[in-house]
Structures are given as structure tokens and as C-alpha cells.
C-alpha positions as a printed NumPy array, in Angstrom:
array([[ 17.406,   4.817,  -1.671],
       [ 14.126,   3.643,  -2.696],
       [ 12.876,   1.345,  -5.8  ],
       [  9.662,   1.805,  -7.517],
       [  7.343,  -1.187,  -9.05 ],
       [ 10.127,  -3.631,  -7.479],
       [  8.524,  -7.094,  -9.879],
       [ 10.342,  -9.569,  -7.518],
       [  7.905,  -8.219,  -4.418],
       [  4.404,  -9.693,  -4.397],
       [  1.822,  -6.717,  -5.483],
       [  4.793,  -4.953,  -7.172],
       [  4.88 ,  -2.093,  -4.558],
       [  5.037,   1.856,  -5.884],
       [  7.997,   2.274,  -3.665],
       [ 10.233,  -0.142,  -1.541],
       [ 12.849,   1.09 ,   0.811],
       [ 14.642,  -1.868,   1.251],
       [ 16.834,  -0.803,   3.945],
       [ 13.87 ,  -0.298,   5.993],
       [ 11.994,  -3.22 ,   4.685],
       [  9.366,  -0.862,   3.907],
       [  6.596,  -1.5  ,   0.842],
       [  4.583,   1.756,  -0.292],
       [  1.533,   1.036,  -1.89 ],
       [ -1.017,   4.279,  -3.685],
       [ -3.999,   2.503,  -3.946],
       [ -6.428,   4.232,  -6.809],
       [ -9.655,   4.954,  -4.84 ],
       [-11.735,   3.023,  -7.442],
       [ -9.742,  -0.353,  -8.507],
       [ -8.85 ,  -0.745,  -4.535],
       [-12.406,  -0.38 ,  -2.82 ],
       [-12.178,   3.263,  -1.275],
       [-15.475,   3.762,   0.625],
       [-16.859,   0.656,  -0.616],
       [-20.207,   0.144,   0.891],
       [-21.147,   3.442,  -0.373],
       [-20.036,   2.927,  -3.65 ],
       [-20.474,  -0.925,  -4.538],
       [-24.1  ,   0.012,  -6.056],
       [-23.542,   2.862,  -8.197],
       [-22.671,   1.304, -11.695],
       [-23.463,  -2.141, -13.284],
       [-23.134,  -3.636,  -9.904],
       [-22.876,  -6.805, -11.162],
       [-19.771,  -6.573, -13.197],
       [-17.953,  -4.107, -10.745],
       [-18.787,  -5.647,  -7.181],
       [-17.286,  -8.817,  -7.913],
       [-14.022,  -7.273,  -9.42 ],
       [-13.022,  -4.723,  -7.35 ],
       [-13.879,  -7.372,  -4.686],
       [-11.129,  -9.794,  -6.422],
       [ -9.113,  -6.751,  -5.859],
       [ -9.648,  -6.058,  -2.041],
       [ -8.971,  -9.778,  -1.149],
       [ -5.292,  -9.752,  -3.745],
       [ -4.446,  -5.987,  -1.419],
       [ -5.185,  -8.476,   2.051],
       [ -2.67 , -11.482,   0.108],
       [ -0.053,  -8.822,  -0.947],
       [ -0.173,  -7.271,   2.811],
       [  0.041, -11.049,   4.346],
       [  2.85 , -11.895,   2.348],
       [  5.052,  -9.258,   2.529],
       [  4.381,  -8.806,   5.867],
       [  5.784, -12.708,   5.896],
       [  8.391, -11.689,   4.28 ],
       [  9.583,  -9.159,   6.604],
       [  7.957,  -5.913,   5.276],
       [  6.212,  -3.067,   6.969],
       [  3.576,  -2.303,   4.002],
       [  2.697,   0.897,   3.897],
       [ -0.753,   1.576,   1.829],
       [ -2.303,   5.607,   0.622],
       [ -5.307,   6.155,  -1.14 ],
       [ -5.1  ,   7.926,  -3.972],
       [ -7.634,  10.817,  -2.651],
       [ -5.245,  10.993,   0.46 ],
       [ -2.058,  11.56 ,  -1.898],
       [ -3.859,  14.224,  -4.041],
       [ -5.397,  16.393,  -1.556],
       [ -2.616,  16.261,   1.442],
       [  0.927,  14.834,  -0.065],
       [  2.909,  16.065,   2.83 ],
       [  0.562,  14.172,   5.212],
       [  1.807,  11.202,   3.511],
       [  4.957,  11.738,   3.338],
       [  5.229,  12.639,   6.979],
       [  3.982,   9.315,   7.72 ],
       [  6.514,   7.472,   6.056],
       [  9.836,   9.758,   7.752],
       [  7.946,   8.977,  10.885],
       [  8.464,   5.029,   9.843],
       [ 11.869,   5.325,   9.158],
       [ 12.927,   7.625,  11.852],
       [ 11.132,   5.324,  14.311],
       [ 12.72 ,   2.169,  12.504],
       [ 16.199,   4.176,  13.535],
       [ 15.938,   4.676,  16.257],
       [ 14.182,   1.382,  17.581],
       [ 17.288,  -0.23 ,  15.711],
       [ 14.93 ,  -2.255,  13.996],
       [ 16.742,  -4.665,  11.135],
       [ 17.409,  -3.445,   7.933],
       [ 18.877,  -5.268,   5.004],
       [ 22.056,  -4.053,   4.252]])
């Protein structure tokens, strides 16, 4: 079972699998800072650098405090989820099949 946008959940992750403890984040490659220091320049620097900026530093919070809280945070760009899905995917059955058999608490 998974829940999508949970509000409760600093960041409001995509997905959460709570049994795993697990937070999903797809990051849009623009609004999160994908390839950055190539990009930061490109248009009306001065508006955008400082935003998406504000951005990067909230995605570091979010990360901190669920990790704090007890999740594994999982984040995608959106580029990643577009061109290779199943790459994705694959990376989060790896998480929970390692999380099984590790026996690593889950929240029942």
C-alpha cells in the first residue's frame, strides 16, 4: 500500500510506503535545481537563482526531517522518470526487498 501527497509528512511526498517508512519524492528538473551550475545563468538570473535556490535548501530540510522522523527518502528527477521509469522503479523494489529482508522496522 502506498499514499500519494501524504499533507501530514513534511514536503508532502509523491508517494509514502508507510510500512517501509519510505518517502518518494519526483523532483521537476527545473523548480528542484537539476544540473544547476549549468543552468543558474540562462534566464533572468536574478529572479530565478535565488528561488530555485529557496527550493534546493526546503528539498535538504524535507530530507533532514523525515529522515528524523524515521524515513528513508527516496528522491527522482523528473528527466530520470521520463526517459527510464523501470530504472526507477527497480530502485525502489530493491529498497523494500532489502528492508525485508534486513528485517528493518516497519510501522504496522
Amino acid at each position: 500500500r502506498f499514499r500519494i501527497h501524504r499533507k501530514d509528512l513534511p514536503g508532502k511526498p509523491d508517494l509514502v510506503i508507510d510500512k517501509y517508512r519510505l518517502a518518494i519524492f519526483v523532483d521537476g528538473d527545473f523548480w528542484h535545481g537539476y544540473q544547476w551550475d549549468e543552468n543558474k545563468h540562462k534566464n533572468n538570473p536574478t529572479f530565478w537563482i535565488p528561488k530555485i535556490k529557496r527550493n534546493m535548501q526546503r528539498d535538504q530540510f524535507v530530507n533532514e526531517s523525515l529522515t528524523e522522523m524515521g524515513y528513508t527518502v527516496m528522491r527522482f528527477w523528473e528527466n530520470e522518470v521520463k526517459e527510464n521509469l523501470k530504472a526507477c522503479v527497480n530502485q525502489v523494489k530493491l529498497y523494500i526487498e532489502t528492508a525485508r529482508e534486513m528485517e528493518v522496522p516497519v510501522k504496522e
